[in-house]
C-alpha positions in Angstrom: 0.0 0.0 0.0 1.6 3.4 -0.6 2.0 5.7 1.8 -0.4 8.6 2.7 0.6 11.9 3.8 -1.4 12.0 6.7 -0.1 10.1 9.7 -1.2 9.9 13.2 -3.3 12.8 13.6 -2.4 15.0 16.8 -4.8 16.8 19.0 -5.0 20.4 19.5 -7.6 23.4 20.2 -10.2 22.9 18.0 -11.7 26.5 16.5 -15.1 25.7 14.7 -14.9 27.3 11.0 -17.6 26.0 8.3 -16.7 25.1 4.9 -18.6 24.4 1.6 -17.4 21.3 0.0 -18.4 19.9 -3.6 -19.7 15.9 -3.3 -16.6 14.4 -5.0 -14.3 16.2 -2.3 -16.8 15.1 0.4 -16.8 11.3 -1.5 -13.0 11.6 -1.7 -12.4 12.6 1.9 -14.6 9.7 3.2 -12.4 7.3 0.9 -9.2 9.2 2.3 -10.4 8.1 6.0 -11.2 4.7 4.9 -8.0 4.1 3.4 -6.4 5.9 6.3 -8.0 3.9 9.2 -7.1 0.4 7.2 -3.5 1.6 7.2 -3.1 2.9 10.7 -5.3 0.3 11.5 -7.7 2.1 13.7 -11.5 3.3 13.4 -12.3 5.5 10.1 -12.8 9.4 11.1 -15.5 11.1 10.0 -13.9 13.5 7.1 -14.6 16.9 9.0 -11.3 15.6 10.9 -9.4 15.5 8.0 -9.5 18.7 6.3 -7.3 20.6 9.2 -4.6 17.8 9.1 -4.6 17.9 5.0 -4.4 21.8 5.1 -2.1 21.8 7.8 0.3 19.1 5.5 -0.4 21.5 2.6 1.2 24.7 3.8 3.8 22.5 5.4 5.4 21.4 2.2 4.7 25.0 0.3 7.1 25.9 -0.8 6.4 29.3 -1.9 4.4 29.5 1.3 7.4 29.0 3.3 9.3 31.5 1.2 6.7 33.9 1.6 6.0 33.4 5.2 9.9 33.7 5.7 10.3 36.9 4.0 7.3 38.2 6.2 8.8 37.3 9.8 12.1 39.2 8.6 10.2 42.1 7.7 8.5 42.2 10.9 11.6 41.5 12.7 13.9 44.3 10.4 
C-alpha cells in the first residue's frame, strides 16, 4: 500500500470554521479516512477531521508558502 501523507493525527484546540465542500471532495475525503483507518489500523474518522490535518500538510510542504512566510517574519523582525 503506498503511503499517505497523513499520519497519526495530533490533538490540538479545536476552533469551529464552516466550509462548503463539492460531493466528489466530500466522497474523496470519506475514501481518504477509509484508506487511512485500514492503514493505521484504527477506526475510520468522519472526514470533517481531516480537512485541518490535509491543510495543515499543505502549507507545510509549500514551498512558496514557506518562502513567503519567511520573507514576512524578517520584515516584521527588520
Amino acid at each position: 500500500m503506498a503511503k499517505l501523507k497523513l499520519d497519526g493525527l495530533s490533538e490540538d484546540k479545536p476552533v469551529k470554521v464552516t466550509v462548503e465542500l463539492s460531493g466528489s471532495i466530500h466522497r474523496n475525503l470519506i475514501a481518504y479516512a477509509t484508506v487511512l483507518a485500514a492503514e493505521t489500523r484504527q477506526a475510520p474518522l468522519p472526514p470533517e477531521k481531516l480537512i485541518a490535518p490535509m491543510l495543515e500538510r499543505f502549507m507545510a510542504t509549500d514551498r512558496a508558502f514557506a518562502k513567503a512566510q519567511r520573507q514576512v517574519i524578517s520584515k516584521d523582525n527588520a
